[in-house]
N, C-alpha and C positions, 0 to 999 in steps of 0.2 A: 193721750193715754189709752183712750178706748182703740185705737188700732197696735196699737204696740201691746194690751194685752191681746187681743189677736194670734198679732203674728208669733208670740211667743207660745199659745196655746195651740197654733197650726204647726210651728215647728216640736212642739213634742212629739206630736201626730206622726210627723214624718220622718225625725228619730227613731223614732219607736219601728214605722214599717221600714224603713233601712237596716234599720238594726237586726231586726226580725230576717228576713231578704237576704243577708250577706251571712247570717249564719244558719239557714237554709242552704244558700249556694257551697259555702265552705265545711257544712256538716259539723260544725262548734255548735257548743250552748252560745247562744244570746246574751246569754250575761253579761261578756266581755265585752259587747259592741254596744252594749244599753249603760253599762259601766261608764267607757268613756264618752260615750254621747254627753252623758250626766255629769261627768268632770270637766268636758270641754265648756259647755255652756252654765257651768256652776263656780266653781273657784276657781279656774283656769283661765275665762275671759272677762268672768263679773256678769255675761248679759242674764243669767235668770240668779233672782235670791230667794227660793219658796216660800221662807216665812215672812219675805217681804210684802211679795209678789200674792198671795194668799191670804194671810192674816191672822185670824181669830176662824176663817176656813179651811185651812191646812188641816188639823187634827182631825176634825168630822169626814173629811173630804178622803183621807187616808184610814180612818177607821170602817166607813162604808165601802172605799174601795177591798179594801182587806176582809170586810167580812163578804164582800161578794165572791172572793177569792177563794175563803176557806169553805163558805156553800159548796163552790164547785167541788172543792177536792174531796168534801165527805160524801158527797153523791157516788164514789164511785166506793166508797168503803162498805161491800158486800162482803160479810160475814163465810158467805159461801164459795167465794171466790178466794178467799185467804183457804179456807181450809182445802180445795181444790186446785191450789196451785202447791200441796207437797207442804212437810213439816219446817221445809227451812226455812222459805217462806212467812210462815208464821212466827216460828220462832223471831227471824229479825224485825220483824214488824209488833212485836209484844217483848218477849224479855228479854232480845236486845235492844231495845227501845228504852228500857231500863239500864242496861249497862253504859250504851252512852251516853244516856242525862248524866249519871253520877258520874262515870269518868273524865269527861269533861267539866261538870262543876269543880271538881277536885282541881283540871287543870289551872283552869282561872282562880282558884281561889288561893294554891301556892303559890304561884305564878304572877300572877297579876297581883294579889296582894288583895283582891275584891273581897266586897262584904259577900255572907253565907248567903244573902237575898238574890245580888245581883253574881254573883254563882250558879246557883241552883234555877234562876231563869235562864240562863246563856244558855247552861247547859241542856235545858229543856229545846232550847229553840234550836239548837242546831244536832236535832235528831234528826230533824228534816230532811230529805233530799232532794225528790219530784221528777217527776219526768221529764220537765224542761231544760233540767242540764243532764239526766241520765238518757234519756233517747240519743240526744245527737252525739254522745260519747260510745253508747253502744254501734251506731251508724257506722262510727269512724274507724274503731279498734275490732268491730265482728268477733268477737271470742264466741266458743260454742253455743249450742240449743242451751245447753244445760245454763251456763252463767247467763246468756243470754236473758233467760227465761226469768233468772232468779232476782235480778239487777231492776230487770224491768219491771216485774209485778210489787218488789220493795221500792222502791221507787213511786208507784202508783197510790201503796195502799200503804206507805208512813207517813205522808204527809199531815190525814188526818189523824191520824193514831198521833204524830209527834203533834202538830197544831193543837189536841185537847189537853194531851199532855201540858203543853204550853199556856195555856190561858188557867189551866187548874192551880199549877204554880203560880202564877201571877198571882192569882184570886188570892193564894194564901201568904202573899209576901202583903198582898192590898191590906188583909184585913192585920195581919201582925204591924203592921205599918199606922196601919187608922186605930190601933187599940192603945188604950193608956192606963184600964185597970187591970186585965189580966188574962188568962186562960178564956176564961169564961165568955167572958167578950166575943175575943178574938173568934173561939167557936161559932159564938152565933152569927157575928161578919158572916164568916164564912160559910154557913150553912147557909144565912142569905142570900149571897152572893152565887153559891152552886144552885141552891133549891129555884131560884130565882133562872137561872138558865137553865134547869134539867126542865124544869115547869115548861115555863114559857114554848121553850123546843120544840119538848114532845110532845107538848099540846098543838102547837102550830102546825108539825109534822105528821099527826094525827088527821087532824081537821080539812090538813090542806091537801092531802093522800087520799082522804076520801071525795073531797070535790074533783082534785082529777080522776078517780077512779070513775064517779058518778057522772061524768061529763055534767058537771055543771057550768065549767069552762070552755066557752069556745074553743075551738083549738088556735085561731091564731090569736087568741089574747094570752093562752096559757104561758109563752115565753115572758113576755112583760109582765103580767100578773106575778107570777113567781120571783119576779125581780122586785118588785114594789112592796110583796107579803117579805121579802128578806129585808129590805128595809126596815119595813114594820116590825117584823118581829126585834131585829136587835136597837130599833128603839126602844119598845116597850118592855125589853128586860131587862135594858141599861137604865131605863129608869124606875123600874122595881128595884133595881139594885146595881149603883155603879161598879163597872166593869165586868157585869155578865153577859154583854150582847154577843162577844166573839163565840164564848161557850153555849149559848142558844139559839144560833146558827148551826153551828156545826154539828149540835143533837138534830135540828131540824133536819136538815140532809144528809144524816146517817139514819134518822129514822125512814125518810123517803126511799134509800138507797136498797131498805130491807124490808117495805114492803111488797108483801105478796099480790101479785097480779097488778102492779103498777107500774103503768109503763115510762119510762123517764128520759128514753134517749132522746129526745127533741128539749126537751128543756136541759139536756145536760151538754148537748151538742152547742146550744146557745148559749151558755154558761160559759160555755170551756172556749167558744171566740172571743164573746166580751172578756173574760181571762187574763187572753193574750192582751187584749189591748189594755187594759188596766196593769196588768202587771206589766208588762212593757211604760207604759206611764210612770206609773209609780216608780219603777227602780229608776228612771233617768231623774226624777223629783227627788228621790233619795240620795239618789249619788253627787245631786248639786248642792244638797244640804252639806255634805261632807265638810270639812274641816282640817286643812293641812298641819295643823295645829294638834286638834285633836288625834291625828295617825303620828304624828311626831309622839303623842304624849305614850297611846298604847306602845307603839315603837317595835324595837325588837319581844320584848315578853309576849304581845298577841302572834308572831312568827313562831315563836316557840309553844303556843297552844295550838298554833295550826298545824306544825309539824308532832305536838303529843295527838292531835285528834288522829291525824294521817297513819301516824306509826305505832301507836300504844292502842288507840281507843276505836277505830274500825279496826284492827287484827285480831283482836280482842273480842270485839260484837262475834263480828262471821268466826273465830273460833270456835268459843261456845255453843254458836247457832248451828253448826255442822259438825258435831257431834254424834258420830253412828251415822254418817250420811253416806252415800257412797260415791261422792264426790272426792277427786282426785287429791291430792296439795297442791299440785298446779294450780287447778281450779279454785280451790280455793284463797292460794295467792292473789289471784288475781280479783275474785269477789272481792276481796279486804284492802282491793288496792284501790279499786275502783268505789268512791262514795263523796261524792261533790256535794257542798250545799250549795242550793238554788237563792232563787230572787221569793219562794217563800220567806224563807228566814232572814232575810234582808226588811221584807215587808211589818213581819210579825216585829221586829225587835225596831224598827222605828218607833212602832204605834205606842209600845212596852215604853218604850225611852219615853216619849213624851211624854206620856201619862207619872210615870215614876219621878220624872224631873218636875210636877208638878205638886206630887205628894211628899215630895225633899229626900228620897232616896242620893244620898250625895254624888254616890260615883254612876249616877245612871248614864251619865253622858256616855261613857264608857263603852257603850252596849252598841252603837252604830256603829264605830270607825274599828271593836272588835270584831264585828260578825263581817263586815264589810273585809277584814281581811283575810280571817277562813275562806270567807265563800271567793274571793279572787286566788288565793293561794290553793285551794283544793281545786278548783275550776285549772286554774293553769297551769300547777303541776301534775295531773292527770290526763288535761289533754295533748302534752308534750311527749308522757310517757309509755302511759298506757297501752296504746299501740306496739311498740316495741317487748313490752314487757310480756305481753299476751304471746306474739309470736315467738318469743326466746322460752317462752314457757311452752309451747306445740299446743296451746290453748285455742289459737285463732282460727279461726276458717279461712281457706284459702279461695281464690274468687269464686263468689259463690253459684254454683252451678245449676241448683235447682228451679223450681218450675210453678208458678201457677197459671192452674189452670181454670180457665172463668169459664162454669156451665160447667151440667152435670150430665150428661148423655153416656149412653153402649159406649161409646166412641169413646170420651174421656177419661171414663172409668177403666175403657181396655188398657189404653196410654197409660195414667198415670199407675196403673197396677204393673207394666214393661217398667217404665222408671223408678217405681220404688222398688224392685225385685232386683233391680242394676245398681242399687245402692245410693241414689239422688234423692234429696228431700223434694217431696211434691207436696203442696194443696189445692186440691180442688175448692173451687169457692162457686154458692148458688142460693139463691133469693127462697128454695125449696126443702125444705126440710126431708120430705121423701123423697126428692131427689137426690140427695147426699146418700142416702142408705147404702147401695150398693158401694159405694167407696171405699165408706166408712167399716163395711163388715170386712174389706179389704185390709185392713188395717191402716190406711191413707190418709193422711190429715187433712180435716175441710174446715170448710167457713161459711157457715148459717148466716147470708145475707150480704150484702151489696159491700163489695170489696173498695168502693171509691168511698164509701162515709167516713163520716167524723166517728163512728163506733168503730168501723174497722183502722182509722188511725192509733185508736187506743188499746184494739185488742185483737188488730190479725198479725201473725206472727212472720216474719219474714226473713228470721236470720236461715244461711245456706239459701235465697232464692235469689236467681242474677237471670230470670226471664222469665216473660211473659206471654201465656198461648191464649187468646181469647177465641173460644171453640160454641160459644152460646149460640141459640136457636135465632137470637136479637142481632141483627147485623147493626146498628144501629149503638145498641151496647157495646159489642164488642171494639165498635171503632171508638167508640167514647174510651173504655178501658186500656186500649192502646193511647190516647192520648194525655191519660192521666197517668198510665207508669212509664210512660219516654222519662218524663224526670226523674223516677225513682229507678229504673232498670238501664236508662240510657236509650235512644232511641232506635239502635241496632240490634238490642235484647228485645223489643219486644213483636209481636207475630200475632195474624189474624187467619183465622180461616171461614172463607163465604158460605153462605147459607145455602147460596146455589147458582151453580154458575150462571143458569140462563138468567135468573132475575136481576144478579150482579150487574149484567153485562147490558141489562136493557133498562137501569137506569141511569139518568141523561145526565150531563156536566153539571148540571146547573142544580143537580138535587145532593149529588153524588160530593161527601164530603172530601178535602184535598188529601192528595197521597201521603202526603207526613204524616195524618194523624189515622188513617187504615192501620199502621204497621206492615210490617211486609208477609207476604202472603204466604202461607205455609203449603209443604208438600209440591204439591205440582200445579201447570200453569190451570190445570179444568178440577181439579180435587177437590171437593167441594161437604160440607158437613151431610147434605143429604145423600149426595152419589154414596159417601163413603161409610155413611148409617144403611144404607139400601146393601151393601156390600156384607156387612154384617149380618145384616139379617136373611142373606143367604148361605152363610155358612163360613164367612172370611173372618181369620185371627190374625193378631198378632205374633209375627215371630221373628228370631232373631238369628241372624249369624256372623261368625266371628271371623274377618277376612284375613288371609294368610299369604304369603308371596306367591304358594302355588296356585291357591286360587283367589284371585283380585277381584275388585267390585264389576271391573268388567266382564269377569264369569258370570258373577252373581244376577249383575243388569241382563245378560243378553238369555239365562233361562227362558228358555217359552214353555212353563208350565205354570201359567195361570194369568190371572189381573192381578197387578203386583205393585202397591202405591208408596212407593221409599218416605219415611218418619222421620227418623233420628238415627243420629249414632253418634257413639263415645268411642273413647281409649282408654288405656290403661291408667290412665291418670286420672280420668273421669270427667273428663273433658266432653261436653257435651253440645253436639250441634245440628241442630232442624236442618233438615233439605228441606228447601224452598221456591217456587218459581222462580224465574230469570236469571237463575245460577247454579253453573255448570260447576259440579263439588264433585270428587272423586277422593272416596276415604282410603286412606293406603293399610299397609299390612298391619293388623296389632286393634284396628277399629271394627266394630262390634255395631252391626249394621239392623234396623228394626223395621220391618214393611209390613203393611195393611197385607197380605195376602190369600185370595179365594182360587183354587184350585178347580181345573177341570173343567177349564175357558181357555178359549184358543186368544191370549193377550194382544189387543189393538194398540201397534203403538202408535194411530193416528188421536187415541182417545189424550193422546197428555199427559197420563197417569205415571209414567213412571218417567 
């Protein structure tokens, strides 16, 4: 017994990172591959039964996983950050957040025939979406900045907006449920029940804000402390008051999220791994629990609420919400096309069912094997279509040809002000905040802080860029950041340039990290960031010329009038591609040529430079 449970709690482990792994590699939400993990090893072969296999530990074990969950996701619910990402934004994360509770309860309750209770909770829960099924669908389909932009931040920031939404409604089907004289009652349930989680919360998220403010917390206790104070807190407000702990969590880190001068990215960075692996556990634990029986019984009528959520009830949300916007129809087709529910709402409405099937709510069973079919049914006919839909609508980005550029130097700032002037999306990204300045007064988009973090997973922006120029002072970094976007740019997209030749060159095999992860080296075979800073500060710009049959690049190369260090160039199509050491590239008529150029030097071409 004691190795077989083992091995059954090993192989979740490595369901989960397979699962995780292969929709990584394929650019899918996870869902699908954590899905079937969880029907393979669930009702499909018999070997795991959870509520077997777990017991009277299953509910506690899935209500603490769940509120570790929804901690992370209010962590990122900044007040400032909704009103900073533009009205529509807001709007779908507030009063379309309201449109699709009730449009949805309405489905299920014609529909399905469900009580007003287990109605108006479905409906609440599958406000949700998340980023874990909306990232890798944006990854796949690339539609504009604009939708881009919009998908992604709704995505980020309904989670917690739908998740409070969710547990408030609970709280008030709990106490209509637990009352048996009247109004009156019922009221106070519920004022217990809420006051009890707004207390607890905001008191926790109060107290615990100022101890990391105050470093009263080591720093490496602060990740695990924060995990143990989340426990803590939704015991002790679950047992002020059953079923307030979800809701006093989630005040807790929306209170943390909004204060001021507290810094949170390492505890939310470890939040959002442990996450992964909780949510990946859990949905394969969910999805074993399933019941071929119970999908038989929802049947066709939950297809028909997945197709009213699809077609009625998000075109509906993003109508209203872009209203006065000056967003396209296309664009907005396509927002209203695109809104998967995640392994949230998979998670959220286990916990709900179980609890409900406890207090006799009759039809609560009802509530897993229906969300369990939205979220497969929006998840799969999204990621089949999407794509297509986007590009028939001249919505999508074509491969994307823009640029980050890692470090903030003369140098960078000159380049990326050539590329954005040609019409390429750049961002400069730098660990400096005065360093960005000059970019920025550019009108150039950047990135305050270290482009390989778990922050900049959440919030650098990257649709329109298919390359990578790591230009920093750090040779050391820059080979790092070449070896971390091979996977996201492909390893042919991405490009280094040395700090300086002489020092490149004098050190030895053995320190000197291997050639795949340098990236290939930009400009020429000796071009180096200092020669080419040194150049600048004599008086050398950037300039451009646009080559023509009469005059060809070989005009242009054999000028001898100056030091002259060939960049980049494009076409008409916007096609855009680095000159690089150890390859002999010669741009033809119609391409639009960009050199380092310092005037009124007799040009060495033993120097390399050109």
């Amino acid at each position: 017994m004691h190795h077989h449970v083992l091995l059954v709690l090993v192989s979740i482990g490595l369901l989960s990172l397979a699962s995780q792994w292969l929709a990584w590699r394929l650019r899918v939400p996870a869902i699908l591959f954590l899905l079937a993990s969880g029907l393979f090893i669930g009702p499909v072969t018999g070997v795991l039964d959870p509520d077997h296999f777990f017991g009277d530990l299953l509910f506690p074990f899935v209500s603490l996983a769940v509120a570790v969950i929804l901690f992370e996701g209010s962590l990122t619910l900044n007040y400032d950050e909704i009103r900073a990402h533009g009205v529509v934004v807001s709007r779908l994360v507030t009063s379309g957040l309201l449109v699709t509770w009730l449009s949805v309860a309405l489905f299920v309750w014609l529909i399905i025939g469900a009580s007003w209770q287990l109605a108006l909770l479905f409906g609440s829960i599958m406000t949700v979406t998340g980023p874990t099924v909306i990232m890798p669908m944006i990854q796949a389909v690339r539609p504009n900045r604009s939708i881009a932009n919009i998908l992604r931040w709704e995505g980020i920031l309904v989670d917690p907006m739908g998740a409070m939404l969710a547990v408030l409604t609970f709280a008030v089907i709990v106490a209509f449920q637990g009352s048996s004289t009247g109004i009156g009652e019922v009221a106070m349930l519920l004022l217990r029940l809420v006051g009890a989680g707004v207390v607890v919360g905001a008191g926790a998220g109060y107290l615990w804000g100022l101890a990391l403010r105050s470093d009263l917390i080591p720093h490496f206790l602060q990740n695990v402390a924060t995990l143990l104070i989340v426990f803590a807190v939704f015991a002790l407000a679950d047992s002020a008051a059953s079923e307030s702990g979800l809701l006093a969590v989630t005040i807790m880190g929306v209170w943390l999220a909004n204060t001021r001068g507290l810094h949170i990215e390492g505890i939310l960075d470890f939040k959002e791994s442990l996450s992964i692996l909780l949510i990946s556990g859990l949905f394969i634990l969910l999805a074993a629990r399933l019941d071929f029986e119970q999908l038989k019984l929802v049947g066709w009528p939950a297809l028909l609420v997945m197709l009213g959520i699809q077609f009625i009830a998000r075109p509906l949300k993003v109508a209203l919400c872009t209203l006065g916007s000056n967003l396209s129809w296309q664009e907005r087709v396509t927002i209203a096309w695109i809104g998967p529910r995640g392994i949230i709402a998979a998670a959220i409405s286990a916990v709900f069912a179980l609890r409900l099937e406890e207090i006799g709510i009759v039809d609560a069973s009802l509530l897993v094997p229906l969300a369990f079919v939205v979220i497969v049914g929006t998840v799969v006919l999204q990621s089949f279509t999407a794509s297509s839909l986007a590009r028939w609508l001249g919505v999508a980005e074509p491969d994307p040809e823009g640029v980050l550029i890692v470090g903030a130097n003369p140098l960078t700032t000159a380049l990326a002000t050539t590329l954005h002037e040609a019409g390429f999306r750049v961002v400069v990204s730098h660990s400096n905040w005065d360093g960005l300045k000059a970019a920025r007064m550019k009108g150039i988009d950047t990135f305050y802080g270290n482009p390989m973090s778990d922050h900049a997973d959440r919030t650098l922006e990257l649709a329109g860029i298919g390359k990578l120029f790591a230009m920093s002072r750090n040779t050391d970094f820059n080979h790092l950041a070449c070896a971390y976007f091979a996977g996201e740019f492909g390893r042919g997209n991405v490009y280094s340039l040395p700090v300086s030749v002489d020092a490149a060159s004098s050190v030895s095999q053995k320190h000197a990290p291997a050639r795949q992860f340098r990236g290939r080296q930009l400009f020429a075979e000796r071009a180096s960031l200092s020669k080419m800073l040194s150049l600048l500060a004599q008086g050398a710009e950037i300039r451009t010329t646009t080559l023509t049959e009469a005059f060809t690049f070989e005009d242009y190369a054999s000028r001898q009038d100056g030091v002259r260090i060939m960049l980049v160039a494009w076409d008409e199509k916007q096609r855009l591609q680095p000159f690089r050491a150890g390859r002999e590239w010669t741009p033809g008529a119609g391409w639009t040529v960009a050199s380092l150029t310092l005037e009124g030097e007799e040009m060495k071409a033993d120097e390399g430079l050109v």
